[in-house]
TISE-258601 format. One record per residue: x, y, z of N, C-alpha, C in turn; residue in one letter; residue number from 1. Coordinates in pm, whole numbers, padded with zeros to 5 digits. Each point is the difference from the previous one (the first is absolute). Layout:
<nodes>
n_east n_north n_up ca_east ca_north ca_up c_east c_north c_up resn resi
X Y Z X Y Z X Y Z A NUM;
...
</nodes>
This chain:
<nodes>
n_east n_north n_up ca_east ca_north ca_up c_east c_north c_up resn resi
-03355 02452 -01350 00123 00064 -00047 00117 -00095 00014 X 1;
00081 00004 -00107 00140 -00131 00042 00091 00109 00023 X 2;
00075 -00125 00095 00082 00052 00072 00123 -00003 -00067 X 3;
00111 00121 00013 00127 -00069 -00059 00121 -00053 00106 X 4;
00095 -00035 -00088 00113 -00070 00064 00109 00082 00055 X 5;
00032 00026 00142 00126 00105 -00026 00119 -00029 -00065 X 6;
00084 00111 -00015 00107 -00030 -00126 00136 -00091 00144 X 7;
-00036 00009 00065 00109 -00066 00064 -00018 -00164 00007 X 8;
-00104 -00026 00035 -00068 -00147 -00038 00026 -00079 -00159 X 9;
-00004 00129 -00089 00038 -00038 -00116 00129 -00020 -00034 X 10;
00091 00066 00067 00170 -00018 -00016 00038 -00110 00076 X 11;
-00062 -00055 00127 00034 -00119 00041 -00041 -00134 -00052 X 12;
-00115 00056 -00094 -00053 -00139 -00060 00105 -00011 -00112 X 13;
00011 00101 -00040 00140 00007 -00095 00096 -00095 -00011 X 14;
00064 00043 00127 00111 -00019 00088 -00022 -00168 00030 X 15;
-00085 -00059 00013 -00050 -00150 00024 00048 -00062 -00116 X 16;
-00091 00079 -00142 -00012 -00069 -00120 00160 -00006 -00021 X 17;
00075 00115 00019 00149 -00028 -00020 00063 -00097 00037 X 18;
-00018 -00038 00157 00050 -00093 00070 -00020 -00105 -00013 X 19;
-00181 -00067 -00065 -00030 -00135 -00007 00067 00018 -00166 X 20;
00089 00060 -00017 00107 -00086 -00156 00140 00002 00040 X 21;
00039 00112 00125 00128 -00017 -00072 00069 -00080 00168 X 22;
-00125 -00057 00056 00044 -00061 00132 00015 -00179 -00034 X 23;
-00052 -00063 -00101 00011 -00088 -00063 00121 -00010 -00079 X 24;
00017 00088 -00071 00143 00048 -00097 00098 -00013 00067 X 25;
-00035 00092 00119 00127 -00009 00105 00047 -00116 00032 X 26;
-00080 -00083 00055 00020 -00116 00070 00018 -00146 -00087 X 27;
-00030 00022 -00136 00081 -00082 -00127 00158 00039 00001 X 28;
00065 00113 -00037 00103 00031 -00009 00095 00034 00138 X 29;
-00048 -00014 00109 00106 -00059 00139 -00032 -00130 -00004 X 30;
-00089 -00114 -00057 00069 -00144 00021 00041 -00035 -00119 X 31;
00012 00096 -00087 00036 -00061 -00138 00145 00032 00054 X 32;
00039 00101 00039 00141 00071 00025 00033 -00121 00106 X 33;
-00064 -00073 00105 00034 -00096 00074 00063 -00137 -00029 X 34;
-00035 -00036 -00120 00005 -00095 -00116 -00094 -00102 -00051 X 35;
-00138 00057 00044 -00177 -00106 -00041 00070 00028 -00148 X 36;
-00083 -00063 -00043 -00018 -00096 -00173 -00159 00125 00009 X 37;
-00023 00064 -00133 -00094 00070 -00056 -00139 -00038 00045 X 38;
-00031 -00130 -00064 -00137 -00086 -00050 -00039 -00019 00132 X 39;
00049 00003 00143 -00074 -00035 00115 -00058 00128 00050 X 40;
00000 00108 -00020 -00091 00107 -00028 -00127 -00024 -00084 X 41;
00020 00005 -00108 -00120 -00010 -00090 -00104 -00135 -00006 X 42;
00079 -00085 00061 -00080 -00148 00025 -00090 00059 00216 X 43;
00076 00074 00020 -00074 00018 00114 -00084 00119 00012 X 44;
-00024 00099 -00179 -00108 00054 -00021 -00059 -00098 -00075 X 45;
-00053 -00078 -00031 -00089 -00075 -00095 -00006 -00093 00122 X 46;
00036 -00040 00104 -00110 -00103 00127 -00088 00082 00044 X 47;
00056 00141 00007 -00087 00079 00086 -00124 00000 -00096 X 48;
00027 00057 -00115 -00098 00040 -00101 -00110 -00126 00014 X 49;
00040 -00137 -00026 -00065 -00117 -00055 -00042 -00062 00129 X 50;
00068 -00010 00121 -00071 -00066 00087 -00108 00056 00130 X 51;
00082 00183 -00019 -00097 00071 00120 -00098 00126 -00065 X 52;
00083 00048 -00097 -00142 00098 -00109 -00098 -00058 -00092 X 53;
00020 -00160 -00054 -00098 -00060 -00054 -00087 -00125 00059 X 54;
00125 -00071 00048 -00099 -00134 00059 -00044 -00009 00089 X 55;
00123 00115 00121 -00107 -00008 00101 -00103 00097 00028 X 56;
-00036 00130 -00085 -00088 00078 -00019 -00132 -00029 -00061 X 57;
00015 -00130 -00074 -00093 -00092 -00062 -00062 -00071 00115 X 58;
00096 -00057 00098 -00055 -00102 00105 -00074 00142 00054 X 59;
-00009 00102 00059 -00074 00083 00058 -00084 00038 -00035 X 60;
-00017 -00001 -00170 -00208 -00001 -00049 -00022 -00097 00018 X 61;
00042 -00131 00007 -00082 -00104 00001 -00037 00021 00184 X 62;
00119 00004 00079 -00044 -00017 00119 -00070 00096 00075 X 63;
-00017 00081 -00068 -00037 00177 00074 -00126 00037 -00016 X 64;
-00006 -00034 -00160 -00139 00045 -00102 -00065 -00083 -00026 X 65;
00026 -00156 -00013 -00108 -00051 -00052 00005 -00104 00109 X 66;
00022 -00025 00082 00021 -00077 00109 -00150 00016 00109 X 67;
-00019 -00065 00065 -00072 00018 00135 00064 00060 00068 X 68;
00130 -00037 00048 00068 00022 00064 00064 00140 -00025 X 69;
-00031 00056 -00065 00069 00125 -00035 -00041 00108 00048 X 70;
-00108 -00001 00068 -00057 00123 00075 00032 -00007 00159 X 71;
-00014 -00157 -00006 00030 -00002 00172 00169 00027 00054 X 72;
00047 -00015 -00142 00166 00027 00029 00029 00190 00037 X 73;
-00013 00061 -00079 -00016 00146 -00047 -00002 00042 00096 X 74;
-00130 -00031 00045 -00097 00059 00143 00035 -00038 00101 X 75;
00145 -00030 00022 00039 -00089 00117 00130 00041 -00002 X 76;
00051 00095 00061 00109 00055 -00022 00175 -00130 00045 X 77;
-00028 -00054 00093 00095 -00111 00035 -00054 -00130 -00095 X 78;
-00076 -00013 -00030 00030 -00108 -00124 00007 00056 -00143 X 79;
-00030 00117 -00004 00096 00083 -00145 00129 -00021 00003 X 80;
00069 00045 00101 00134 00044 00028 00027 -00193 -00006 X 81;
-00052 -00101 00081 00082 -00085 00015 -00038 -00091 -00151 X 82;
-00055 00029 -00065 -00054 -00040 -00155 00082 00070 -00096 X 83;
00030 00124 00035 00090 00046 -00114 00166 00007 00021 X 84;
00000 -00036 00128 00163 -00011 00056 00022 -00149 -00082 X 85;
-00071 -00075 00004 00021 -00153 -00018 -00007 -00005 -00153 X 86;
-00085 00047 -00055 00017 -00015 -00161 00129 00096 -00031 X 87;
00032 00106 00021 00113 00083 -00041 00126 -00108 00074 X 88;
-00014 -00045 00070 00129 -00099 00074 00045 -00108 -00160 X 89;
-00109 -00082 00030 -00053 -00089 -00086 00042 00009 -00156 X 90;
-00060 00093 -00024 00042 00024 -00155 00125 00060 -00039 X 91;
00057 00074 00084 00092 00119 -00023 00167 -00133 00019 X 92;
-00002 -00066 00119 00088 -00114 00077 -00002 -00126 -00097 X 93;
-00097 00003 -00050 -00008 -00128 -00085 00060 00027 -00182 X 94;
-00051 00106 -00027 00062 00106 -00123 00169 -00048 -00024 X 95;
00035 00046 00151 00160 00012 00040 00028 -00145 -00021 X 96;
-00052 -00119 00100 -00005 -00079 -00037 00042 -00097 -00105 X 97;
-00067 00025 -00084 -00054 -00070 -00144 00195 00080 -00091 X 98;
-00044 00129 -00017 00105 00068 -00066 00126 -00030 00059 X 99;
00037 -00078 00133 00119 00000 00017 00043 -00155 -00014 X 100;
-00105 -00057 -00016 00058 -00158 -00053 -00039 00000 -00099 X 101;
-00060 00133 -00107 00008 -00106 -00164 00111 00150 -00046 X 102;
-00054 00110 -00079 00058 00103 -00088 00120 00027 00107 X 103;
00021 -00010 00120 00089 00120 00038 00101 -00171 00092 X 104;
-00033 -00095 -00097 00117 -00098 00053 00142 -00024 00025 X 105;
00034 00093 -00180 00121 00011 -00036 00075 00145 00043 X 106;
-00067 00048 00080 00040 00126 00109 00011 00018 00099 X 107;
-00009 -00138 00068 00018 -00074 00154 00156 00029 00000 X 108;
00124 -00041 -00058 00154 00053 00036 00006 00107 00057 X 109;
-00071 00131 -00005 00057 00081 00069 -00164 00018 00108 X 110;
00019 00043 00145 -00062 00021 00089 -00106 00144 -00035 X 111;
00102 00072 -00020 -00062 00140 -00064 -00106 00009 -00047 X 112;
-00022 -00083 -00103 -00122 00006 -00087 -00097 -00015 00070 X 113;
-00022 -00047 00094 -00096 -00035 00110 -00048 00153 00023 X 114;
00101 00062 00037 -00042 00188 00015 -00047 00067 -00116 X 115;
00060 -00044 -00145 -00045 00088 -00061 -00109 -00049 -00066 X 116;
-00021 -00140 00029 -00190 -00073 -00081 -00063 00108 00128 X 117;
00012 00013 00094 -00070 00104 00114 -00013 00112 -00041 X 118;
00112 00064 -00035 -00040 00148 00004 -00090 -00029 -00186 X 119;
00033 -00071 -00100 -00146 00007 -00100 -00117 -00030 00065 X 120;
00028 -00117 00050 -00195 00000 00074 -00051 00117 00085 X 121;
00079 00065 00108 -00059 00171 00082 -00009 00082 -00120 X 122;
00118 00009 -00096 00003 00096 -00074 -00091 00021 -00059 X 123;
-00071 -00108 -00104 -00070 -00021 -00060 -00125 00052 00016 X 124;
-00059 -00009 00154 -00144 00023 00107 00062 00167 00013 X 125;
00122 00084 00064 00010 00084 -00006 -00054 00087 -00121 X 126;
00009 -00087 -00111 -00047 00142 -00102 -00095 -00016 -00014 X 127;
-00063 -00117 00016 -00158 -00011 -00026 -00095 00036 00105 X 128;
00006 -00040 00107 -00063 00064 00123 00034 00103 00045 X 129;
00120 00070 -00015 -00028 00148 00024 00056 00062 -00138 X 130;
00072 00001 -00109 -00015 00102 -00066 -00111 -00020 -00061 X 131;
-00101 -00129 -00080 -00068 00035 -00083 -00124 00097 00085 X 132;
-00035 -00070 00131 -00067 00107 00116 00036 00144 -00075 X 133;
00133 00036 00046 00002 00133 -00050 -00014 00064 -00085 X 134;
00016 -00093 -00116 -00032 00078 -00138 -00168 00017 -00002 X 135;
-00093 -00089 00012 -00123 00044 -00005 -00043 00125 00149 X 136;
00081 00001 00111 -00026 00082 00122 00029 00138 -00099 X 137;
00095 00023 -00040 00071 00147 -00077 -00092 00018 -00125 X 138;
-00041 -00055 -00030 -00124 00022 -00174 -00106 00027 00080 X 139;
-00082 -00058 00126 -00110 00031 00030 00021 00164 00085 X 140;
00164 00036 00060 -00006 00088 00074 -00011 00146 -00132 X 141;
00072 -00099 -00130 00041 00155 -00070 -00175 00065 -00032 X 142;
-00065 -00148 -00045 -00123 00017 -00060 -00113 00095 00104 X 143;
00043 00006 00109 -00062 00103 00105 00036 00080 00069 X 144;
00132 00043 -00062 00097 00106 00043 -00049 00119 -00141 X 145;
-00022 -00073 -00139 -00051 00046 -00116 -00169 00047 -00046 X 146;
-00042 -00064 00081 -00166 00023 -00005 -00052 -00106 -00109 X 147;
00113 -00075 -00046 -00065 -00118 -00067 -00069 -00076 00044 X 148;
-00048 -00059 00120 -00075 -00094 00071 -00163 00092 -00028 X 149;
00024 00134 00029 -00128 00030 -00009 -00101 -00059 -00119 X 150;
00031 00021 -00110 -00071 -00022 -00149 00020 -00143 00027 X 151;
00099 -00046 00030 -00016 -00149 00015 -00116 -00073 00032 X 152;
00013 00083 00195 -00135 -00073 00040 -00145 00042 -00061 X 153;
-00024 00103 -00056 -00113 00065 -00032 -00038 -00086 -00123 X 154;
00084 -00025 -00063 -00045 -00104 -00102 00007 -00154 00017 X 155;
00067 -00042 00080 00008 -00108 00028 -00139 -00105 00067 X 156;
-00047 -00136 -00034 -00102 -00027 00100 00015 -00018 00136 X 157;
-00125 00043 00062 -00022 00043 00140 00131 -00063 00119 X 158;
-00011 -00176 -00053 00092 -00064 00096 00129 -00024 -00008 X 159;
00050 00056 -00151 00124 00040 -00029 00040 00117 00074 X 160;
-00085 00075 -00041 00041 00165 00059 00000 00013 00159 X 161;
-00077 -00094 00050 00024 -00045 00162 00115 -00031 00068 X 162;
00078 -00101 -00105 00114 -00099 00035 00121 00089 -00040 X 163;
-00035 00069 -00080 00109 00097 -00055 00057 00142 00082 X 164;
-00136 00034 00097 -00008 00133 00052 00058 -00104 00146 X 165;
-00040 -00082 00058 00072 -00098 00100 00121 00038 -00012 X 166;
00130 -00068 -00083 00058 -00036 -00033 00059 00137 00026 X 167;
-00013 00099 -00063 00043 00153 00028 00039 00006 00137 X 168;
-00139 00000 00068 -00013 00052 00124 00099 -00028 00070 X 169;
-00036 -00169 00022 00083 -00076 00063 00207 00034 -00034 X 170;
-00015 00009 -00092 00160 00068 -00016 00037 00157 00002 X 171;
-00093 00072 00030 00011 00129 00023 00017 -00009 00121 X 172;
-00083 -00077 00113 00019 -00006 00113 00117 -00083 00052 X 173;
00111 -00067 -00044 00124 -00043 00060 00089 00104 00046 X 174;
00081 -00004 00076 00067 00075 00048 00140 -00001 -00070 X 175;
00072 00105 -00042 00078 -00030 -00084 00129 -00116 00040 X 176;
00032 -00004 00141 00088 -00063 00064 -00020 -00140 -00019 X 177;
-00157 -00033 -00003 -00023 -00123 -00007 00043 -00106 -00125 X 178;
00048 00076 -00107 00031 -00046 -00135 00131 -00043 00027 X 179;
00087 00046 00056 00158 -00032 00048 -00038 -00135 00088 X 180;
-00109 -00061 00051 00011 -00124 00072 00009 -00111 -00140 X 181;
-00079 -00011 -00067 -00002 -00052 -00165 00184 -00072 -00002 X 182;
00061 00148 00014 00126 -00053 -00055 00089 -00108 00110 X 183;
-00042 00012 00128 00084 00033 00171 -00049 -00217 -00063 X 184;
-00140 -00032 -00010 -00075 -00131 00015 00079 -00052 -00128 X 185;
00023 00032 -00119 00003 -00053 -00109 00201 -00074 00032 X 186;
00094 00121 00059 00129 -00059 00045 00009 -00126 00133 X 187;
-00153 00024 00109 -00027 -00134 00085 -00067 -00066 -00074 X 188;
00000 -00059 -00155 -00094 -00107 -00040 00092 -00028 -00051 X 189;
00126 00056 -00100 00114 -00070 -00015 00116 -00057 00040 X 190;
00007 00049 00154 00082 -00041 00091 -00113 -00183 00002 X 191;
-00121 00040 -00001 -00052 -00125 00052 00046 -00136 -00098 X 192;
-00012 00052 -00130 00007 -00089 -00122 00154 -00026 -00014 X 193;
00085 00071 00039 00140 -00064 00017 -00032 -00112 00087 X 194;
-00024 00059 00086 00011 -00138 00165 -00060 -00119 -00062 X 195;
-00101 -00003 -00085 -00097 -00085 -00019 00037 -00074 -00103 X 196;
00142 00072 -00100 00083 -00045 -00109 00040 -00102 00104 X 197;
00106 00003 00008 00103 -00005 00128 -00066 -00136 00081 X 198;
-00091 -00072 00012 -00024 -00037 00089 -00052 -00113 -00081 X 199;
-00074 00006 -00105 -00037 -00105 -00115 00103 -00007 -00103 X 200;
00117 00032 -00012 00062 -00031 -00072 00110 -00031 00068 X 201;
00012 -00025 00128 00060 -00096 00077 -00041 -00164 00007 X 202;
-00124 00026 00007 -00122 -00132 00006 00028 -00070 -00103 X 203;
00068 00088 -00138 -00015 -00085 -00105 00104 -00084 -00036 X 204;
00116 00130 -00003 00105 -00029 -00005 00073 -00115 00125 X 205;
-00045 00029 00142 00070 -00056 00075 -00074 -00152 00017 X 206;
-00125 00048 -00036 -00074 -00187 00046 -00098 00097 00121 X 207;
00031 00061 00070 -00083 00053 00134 -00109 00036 -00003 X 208;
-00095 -00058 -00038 -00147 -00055 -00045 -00086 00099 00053 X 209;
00029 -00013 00147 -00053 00064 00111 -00009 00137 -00012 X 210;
00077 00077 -00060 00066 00120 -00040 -00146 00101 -00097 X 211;
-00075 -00117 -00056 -00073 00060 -00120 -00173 00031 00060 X 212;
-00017 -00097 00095 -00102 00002 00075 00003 00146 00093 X 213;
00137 00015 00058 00019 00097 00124 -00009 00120 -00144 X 214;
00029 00030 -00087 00020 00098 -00083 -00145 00017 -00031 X 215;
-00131 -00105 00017 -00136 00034 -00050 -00069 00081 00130 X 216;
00040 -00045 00081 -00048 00019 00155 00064 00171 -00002 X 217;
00127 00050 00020 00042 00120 00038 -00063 00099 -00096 X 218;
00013 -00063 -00116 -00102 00100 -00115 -00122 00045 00054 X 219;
-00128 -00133 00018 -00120 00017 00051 -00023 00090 00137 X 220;
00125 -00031 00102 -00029 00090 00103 00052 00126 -00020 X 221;
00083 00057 -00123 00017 00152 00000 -00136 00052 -00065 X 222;
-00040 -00022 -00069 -00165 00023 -00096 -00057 -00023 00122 X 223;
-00035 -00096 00060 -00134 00011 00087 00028 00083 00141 X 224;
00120 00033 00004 00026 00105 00152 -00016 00122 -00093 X 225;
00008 00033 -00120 00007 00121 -00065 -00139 00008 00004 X 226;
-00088 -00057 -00064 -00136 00002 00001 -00091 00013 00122 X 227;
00028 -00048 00109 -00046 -00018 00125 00048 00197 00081 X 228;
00133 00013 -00006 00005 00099 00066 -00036 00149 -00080 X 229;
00020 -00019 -00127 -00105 00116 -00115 -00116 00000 00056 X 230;
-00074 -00109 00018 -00186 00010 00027 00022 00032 00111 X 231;
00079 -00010 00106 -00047 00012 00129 -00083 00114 00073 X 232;
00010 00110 -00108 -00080 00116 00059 00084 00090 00079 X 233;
00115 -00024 00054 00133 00079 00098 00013 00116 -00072 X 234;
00022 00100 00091 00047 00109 -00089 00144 00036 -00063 X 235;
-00015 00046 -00121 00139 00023 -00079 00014 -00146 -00082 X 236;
-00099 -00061 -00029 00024 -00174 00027 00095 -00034 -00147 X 237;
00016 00115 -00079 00075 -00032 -00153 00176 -00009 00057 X 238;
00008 00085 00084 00140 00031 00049 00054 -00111 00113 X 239;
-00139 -00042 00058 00041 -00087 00091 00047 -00129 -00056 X 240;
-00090 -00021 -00092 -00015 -00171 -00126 00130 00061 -00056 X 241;
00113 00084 -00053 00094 00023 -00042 00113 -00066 00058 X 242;
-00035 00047 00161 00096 -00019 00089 00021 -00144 00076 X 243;
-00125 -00073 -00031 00000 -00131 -00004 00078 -00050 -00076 X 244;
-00056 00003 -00105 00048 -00038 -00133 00168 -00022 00029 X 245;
00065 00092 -00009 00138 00025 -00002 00039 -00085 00107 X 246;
-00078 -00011 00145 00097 -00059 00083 00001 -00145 -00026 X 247;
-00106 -00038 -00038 -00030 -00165 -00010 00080 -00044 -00118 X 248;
00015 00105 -00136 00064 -00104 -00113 00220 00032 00012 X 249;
-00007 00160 00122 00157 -00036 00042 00041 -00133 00103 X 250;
-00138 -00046 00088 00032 -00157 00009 00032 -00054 -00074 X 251;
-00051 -00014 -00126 -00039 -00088 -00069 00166 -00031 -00068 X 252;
00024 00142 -00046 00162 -00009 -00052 00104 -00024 00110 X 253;
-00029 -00013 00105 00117 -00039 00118 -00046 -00194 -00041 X 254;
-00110 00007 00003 00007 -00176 00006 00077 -00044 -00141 X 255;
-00052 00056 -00115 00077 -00030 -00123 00126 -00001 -00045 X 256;
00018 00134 00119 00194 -00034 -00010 00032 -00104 00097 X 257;
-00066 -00049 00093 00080 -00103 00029 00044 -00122 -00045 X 258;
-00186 -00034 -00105 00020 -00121 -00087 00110 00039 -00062 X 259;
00007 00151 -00077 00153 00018 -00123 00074 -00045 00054 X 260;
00045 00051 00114 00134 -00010 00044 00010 -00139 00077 X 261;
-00069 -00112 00066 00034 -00110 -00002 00006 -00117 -00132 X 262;
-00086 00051 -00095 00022 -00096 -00141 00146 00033 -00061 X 263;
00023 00162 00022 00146 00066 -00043 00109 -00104 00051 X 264;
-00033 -00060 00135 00125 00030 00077 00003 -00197 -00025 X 265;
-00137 00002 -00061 00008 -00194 -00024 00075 -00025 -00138 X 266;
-00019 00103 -00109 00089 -00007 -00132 00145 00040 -00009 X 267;
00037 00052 00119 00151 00038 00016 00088 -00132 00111 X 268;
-00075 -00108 00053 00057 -00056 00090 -00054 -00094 -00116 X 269;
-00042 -00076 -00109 -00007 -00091 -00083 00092 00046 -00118 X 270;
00024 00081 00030 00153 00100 -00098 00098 -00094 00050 X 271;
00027 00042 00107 00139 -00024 00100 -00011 -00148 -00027 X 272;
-00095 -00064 00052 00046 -00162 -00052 00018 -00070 -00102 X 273;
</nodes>
């Protein structure tokens, strides 16, 4: 028998899908109102798109699936986490990288843009990792809130209708509260991608080399402490990995304002002279 979705689970998934659009929106139009230039938004959805939803999702069949090495990684919960902290560092830092010494050159004058190429790159992962989540979470809940799954699976083949009746279950059984963490992780991943703006586009702009390396490293260790304390088996462990989450990447923005505010305080004393 499938299970259905309660209707409150369904208004918060709602409530997500709302948020992963108009929390991006939002955060274009307070640094646009700040005075960023447009195009460092949309150039910091297309790194995200091109360097962490395609190339480096590509490096993960090769290294995952067709690899030797791909089983012993998986099955190994601290070299998952420290394998996928390092490629998401890697690709995501280097993205920034690349885009801030070629397309987003002539947008180095103002500091800002640094924030708002950030909030396109979170933004960008915001709608895709959790709203498009939600849009297929809310079609599979309506489809078994409706009795459509039934005829589905009955006609469907055996290991479809397996993966499909899974898939139910497994989201019938979330707790509705748990859908509100979705949104709580998706505002600590953009706090992260500011800091991580912020910190390579100092490197680029300022010469501080050093800056781009430390930006691959803080990346890799928020992914692999996220990954590490999710598996750990602890109880409540989604709420706990939340609460990680948040404290390690509000470090992260105390260190980034300091780079701001000492590079700030280096372009106002080369003013004065």
């Amino acid at each position: 028998m499938t299970q259905t979705v309660s209707s409150l689970s369904i208004a918060i998934m709602a409530l997500s899908l709302v948020f992963s659009i108009l929390f991006p929106i939002g955060l274009f139009i307070y640094y646009r109102k700040k005075g960023a230039d447009i195009p460092p938004f949309f150039i910091g959805c297309a790194v995200m798109l091109i360097f962490a939803f395609i190339i480096e999702s590509l490096v993960h069949q090769v290294v995952l699936n067709m690899s030797p090495a791909g089983s012993v990684i998986v099955n190994n919960v601290v070299l998952y986490a420290l394998y996928g902290g390092l490629m998401a560092g890697l690709f995501e830092e280097t993205g920034r990288f690349v885009a801030f010494k070629t397309v987003m050159k002539k947008y180095r004058g103002k500091d800002i843009n640094a924030l708002m190429y950030g909030a396109g790159h979170g933004g960008f992962e915001v709608l895709v990792v959790l709203g498009i989540t939600m849009i297929g979470n809310i079609y599979l809940a309506v489809m078994a809130n409706t009795g459509m799954v039934s005829s589905l699976v009955a006609n469907a083949p055996a290991e479809s209708a397996a993966a499909l009746q899974t898939q139910i279950d497994s989201l019938a059984a979330i707790a509705p509260a748990t859908f509100l963490l979705g949104m709580f992780e998706r505002v600590s991943a953009v706090i992260a991608h500011l800091s991580f703006s912020v910190l390579v586009w100092f490197a680029v702009k300022k010469g501080k080399t050093i800056l781009y390396p430390v930006a691959i490293l803080l990346h890799a260790l928020l992914d692999c402490v996220t990954v590490i304390v999710y598996r750990s088996g602890i109880p409540h462990a989604e709420i706990i990995t939340e609460i990680v989450i948040f404290i390690v990447v509000i470090a992260f923005a105390f260190f980034a304002r300091r780079i701001w505010d000492k590079e700030k305080e280096t372009v106002s004393e080369a003013a004065e002279m």
